[in-house]
N, C-alpha and C positions, 0 to 999 in steps of 0.2 A: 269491637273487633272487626277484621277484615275479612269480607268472607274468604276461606281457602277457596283456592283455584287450581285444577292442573297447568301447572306451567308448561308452555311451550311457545315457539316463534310466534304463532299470529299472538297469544295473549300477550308478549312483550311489542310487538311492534303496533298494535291496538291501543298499549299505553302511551306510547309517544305518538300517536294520531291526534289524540285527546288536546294533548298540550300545543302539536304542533312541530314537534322536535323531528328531525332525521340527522343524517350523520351529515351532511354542508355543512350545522349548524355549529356543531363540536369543531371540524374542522378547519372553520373560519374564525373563530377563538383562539387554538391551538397555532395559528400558521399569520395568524394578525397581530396579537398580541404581546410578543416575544415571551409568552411563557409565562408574565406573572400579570393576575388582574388583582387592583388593591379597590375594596368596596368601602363605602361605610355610608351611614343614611340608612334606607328601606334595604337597600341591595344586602347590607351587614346584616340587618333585620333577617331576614332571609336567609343569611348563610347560618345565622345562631341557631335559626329553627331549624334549618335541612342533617344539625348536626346534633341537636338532641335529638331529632326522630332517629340519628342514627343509634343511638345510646340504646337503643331495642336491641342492638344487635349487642350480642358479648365482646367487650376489647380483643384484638387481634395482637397488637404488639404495643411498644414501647407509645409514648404523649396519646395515648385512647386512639390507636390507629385501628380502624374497622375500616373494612373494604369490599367491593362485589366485582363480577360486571355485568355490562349492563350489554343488551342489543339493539341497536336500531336499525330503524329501515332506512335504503339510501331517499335522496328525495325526488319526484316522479318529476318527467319532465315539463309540467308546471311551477313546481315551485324552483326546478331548475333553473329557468327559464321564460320570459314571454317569448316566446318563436314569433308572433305574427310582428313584435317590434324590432326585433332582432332584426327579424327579414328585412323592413323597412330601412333600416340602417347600414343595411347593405355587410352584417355581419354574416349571415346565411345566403346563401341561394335559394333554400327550398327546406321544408318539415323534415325531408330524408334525411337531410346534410346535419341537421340541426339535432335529429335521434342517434345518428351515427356519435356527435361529440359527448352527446348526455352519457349513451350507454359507455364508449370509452371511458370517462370520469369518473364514473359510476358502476364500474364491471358486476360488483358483487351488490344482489339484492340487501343485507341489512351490512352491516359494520359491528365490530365488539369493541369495547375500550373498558376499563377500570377505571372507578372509583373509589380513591378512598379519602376516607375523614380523620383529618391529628391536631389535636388539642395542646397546646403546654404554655402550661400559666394563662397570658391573656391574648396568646398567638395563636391565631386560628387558620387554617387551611382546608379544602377542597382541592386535590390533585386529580386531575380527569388527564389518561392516554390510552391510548391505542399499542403502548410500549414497541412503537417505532418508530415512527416521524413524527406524530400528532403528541402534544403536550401542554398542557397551562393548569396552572395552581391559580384556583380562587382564596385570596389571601385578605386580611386587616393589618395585615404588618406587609408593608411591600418595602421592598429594597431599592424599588425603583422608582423616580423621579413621574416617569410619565406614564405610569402604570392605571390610571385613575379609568374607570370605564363612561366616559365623557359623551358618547354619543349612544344615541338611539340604537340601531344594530346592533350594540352588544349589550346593553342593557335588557333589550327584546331575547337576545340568544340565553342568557342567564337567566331571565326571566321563567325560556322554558325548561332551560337544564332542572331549575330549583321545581318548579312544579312535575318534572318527571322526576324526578328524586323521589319527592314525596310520595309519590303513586308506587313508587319499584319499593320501598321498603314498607308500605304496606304489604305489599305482595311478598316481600322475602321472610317477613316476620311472620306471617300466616302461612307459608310452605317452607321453609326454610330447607328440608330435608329435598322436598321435591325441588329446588331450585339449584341446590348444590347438582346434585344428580343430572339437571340439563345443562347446567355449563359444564362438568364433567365429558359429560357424552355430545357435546356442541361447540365447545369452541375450537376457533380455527388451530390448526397445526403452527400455527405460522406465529401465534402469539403466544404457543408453550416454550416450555424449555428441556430437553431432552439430551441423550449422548446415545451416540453409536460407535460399535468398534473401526479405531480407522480403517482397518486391514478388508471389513466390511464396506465402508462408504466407498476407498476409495477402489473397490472391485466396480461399484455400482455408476463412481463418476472418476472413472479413471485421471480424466485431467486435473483431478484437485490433488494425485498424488505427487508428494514433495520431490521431486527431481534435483537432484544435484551431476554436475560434471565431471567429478572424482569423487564417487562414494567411498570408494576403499579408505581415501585419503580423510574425508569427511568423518568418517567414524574413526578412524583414529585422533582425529584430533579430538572430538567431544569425548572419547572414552578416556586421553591422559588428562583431559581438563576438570571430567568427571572427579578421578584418580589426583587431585593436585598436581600432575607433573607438567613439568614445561621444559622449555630450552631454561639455557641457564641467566640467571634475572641480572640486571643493568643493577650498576652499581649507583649510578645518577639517571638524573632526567633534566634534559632541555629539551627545548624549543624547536633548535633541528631535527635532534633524532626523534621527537614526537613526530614531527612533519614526515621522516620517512612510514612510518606505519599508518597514518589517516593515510597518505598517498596511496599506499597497497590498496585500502580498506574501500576506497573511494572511488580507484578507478574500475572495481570489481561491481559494486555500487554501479557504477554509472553504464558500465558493460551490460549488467544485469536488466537495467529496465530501457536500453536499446532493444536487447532483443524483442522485450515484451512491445515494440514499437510507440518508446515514447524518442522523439526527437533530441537530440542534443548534440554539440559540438563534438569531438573528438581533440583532448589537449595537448599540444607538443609543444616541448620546452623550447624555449624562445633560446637564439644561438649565444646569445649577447650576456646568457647568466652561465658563473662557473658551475659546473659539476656539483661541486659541494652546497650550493645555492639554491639547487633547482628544487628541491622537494620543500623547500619555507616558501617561493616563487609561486609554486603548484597550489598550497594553503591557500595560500595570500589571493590567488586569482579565483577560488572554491568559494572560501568563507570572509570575503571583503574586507579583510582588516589589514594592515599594514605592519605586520609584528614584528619586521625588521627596524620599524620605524619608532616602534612601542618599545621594543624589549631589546636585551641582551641574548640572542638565540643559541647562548653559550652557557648560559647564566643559571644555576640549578635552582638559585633563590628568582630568577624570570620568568621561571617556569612554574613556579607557583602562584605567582602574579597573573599569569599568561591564562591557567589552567580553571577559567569559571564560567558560568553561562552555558552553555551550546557551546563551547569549542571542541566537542570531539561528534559532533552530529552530521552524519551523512544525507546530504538534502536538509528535507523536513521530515523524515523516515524515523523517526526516536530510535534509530539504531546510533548507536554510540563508538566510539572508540574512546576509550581512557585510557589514561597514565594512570597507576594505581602501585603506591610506595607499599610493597609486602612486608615491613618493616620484623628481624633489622635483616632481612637476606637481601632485598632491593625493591626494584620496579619491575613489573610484569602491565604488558597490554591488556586491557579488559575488552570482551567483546561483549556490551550490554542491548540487547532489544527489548525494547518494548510492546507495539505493534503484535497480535499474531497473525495480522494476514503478511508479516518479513519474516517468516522464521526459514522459507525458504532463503528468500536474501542472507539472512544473518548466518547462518552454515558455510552457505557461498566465501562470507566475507570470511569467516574465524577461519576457513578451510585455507584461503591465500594465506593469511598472515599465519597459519602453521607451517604450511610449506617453506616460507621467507625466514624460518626459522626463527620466531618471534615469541619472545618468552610470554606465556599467552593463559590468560584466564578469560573460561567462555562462563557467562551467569546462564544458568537456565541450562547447563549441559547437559544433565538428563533426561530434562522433558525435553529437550530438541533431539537426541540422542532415540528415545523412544517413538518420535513422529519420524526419522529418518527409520527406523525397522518395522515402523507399522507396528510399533506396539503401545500406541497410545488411544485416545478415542478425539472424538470431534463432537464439540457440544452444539448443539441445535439452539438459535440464540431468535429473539422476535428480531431483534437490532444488532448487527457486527459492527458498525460504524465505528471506526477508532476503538475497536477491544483490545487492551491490554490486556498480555498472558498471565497477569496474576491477578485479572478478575476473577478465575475458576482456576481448577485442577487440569482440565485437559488443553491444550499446548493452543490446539489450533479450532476455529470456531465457523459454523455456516449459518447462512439466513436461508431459509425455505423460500423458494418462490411462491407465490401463489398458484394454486391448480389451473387458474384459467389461462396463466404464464406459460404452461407446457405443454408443448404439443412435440409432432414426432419431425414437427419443421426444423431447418440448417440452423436457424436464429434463435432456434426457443432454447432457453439456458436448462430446460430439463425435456427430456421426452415423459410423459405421461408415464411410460412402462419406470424410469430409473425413478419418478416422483413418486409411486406408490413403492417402492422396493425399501427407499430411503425410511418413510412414516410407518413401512412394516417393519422395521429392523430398529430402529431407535426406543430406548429408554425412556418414557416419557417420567416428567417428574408430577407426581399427585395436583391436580389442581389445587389452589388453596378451597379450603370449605368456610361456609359463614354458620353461626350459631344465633339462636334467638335468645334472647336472656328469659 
């Protein structure tokens, strides 16, 4: 047996002293390797054992998933680093210049990331992140080609991960109770997940609240979309008259993230196309296809030909415009997002093509509806990156900065005073706990 220990920081970051490991090492796996390492030989050897010592722990969920995390410390700037060859090399100037880059890279004394172990059938995995940027599954089944861990460096980095494995479930299996209770009470904010009321965040970070340009107008169109009503539905659908509602939908799009100062042209119908022409013209110059050239823009059977793929996607924004047959009353516009950092955008755009009088169904009209009255929450996420609104129940999502991020400076994205008001007012969700069998 292992002797119990009180767990805390220096006992975990003592562990990975041992072996060697600090958080470079995890890192440089994670950001090297695209994500999957496929072993076999000693290395598999090693992953079989690191996954029956996990078998101490009681199964967590579905293929013998168990899991923890773990802490380390960052790496000092020795193993950062040779400074005297650096110098040499004319990458430094001076020791100063050379502690200045370590400690920027390296802000926070240790790092946290999650472990966990799944089994099923004769597939085996190790998944190690930091559930934000940092990720890679130690694997026997790889999906990919040149996944093989070929060189020294990561053979050496695995090497320590697997021997600090070893050592952390001795320790987790001998305090089990005591170890839940420090990552409880220790890990970062930044790597929970949490909700707060929006009507609360966004008192705290006013610019995050949802602005639109005609509220009045705004909510009434999600409340009759809520309600199924609309103008009255198109009896067909082409080509053309699709192209007049992406036009609305796009130019509002495109208005939308001028302001926010991204660059882009401003389009004016070229003089030389009729009237009737200009909004299939407009497509055609937006979404690179030639569909006077493809189809029949008249055609109600071209229009289902016409209507696959991305053709109704603004940008690369997964905000959508569709043609959608309400069979047997007609065709009604769809205004579908995806994204929840567009829910502003996507109001904006349903809100046009209501005014345009556009037989109109909004998806998601209620919970857009609820983030336009502040009556919904904002989930505290480790990673927003490309969040889709029906990965959770609440509309719209934030990443926390880290503490060291916020000061009461013009550039720092939080002031210290709105960063603790946020972690005091949010929801946090239970950490997961580990059991010993």
């Amino acid at each position: 047996m292992y002797e119990r220990k009180i767990i805390d920081r220096r006992l975990l970051a003592d562990l990975a002293k041992e072996v060697g490991l600090n958080a470079s090492h995890l890192e440089a796996l994670g950001e090297s390797r695209q994500w999957e390492i496929a072993v076999d030989g000693d290395m598999l050897e090693r992953l079989v054992d690191i996954q029956h010592r996990f078998e101490r722990l009681a199964a967590m969920g579905d293929d013998e998933y168990r899991g923890f995390y773990i802490e380390v410390p960052r790496p000092t700037p020795e193993e950062w680093g040779d400074v005297e060859e650096l110098i040499a090399f004319g990458e430094y100037d001076s020791r100063e210049a050379f502690l200045a880059d370590w400690l920027a890279f390296n802000s926070m004394e240790t790092r946290w990331f999650h472990v966990a172990s799944n089994r099923y059938v004769d597939s085996r995995s190790i998944r190690v992140t930091d559930r934000k940027r940092i990720s890679f599954i130690i694997t026997n089944d790889s999906k990919c080609t040149d996944a093989e861990p070929d060189n020294t460096w990561c053979r050496e980095n695995l090497t320590r991960l697997f021997n600090y494995l070893q050592r952390m479930i001795d320790v987790v299996v001998s305090n089990s109770d005591g170890f839940n209770d420090y990552v409880a009470h220790n890990l970062p904010y930044q790597q929970r997940t949490g909700r707060i009321a929006q009507k609360v965040f966004n008192r705290i970070v006013p610019n995050f609240k949802i602005e639109v340009e005609d509220r009045e107008m705004a909510i009434k169109a999600l409340e009759e979309s809520v309600h199924w009503h609309s103008a009255p539905l198109l009896e067909t659908m082409t080509i053309r008259k699709y192209c007049t509602y992406y036009r609305i939908a796009n130019e509002v799009y495109e208005a939308y993230h001028r302001k926010r100062g991204f660059r882009g042209r401003i389009y004016t119908d070229p003089q030389d196309v009729p009237e009737e022409l200009r909004d299939v013209v407009y497509y055609k110059r937006k979404k690179f296809g030639d569909v006077m050239e493809m189809y029949d823009i008249y055609s109600p059977e071209d229009f289902m030909r016409f209507a696959t793929d991305h053709y109704g996607e603004l940008g690369l924004s997964r905000l959508n415009i569709l043609a959608s047959n309400v069979q047997p009353q007609g065709w009604k516009i769809v205004v579908s997002n995806s994204y929840s950092s567009n829910v502003g955008l996507a109001i904006e755009v349903a809100t046009a093509l209501y005014k345009a009088g556009t037989p109109l169904l909004i998806y998601d009209a209620e919970k857009l509806l609820k983030i336009l009255l502040e009556e919904d929450y904002v989930r505290l996420l480790p990673d927003s990156f490309h969040n889709y609104m029906g990965y959770q129940e609440e509309g719209t999502v934030y990443e926390l900065p880290w503490k060291y991020e916020c000061s009461d400076d013009s550039n720092s994205v939080l002031t210290k005073e709105q960063y603790q008001a946020i972690v005091s007012n949010v929801e946090w969700q239970e950490v997961e706990k580990l059991r010993a069998t």
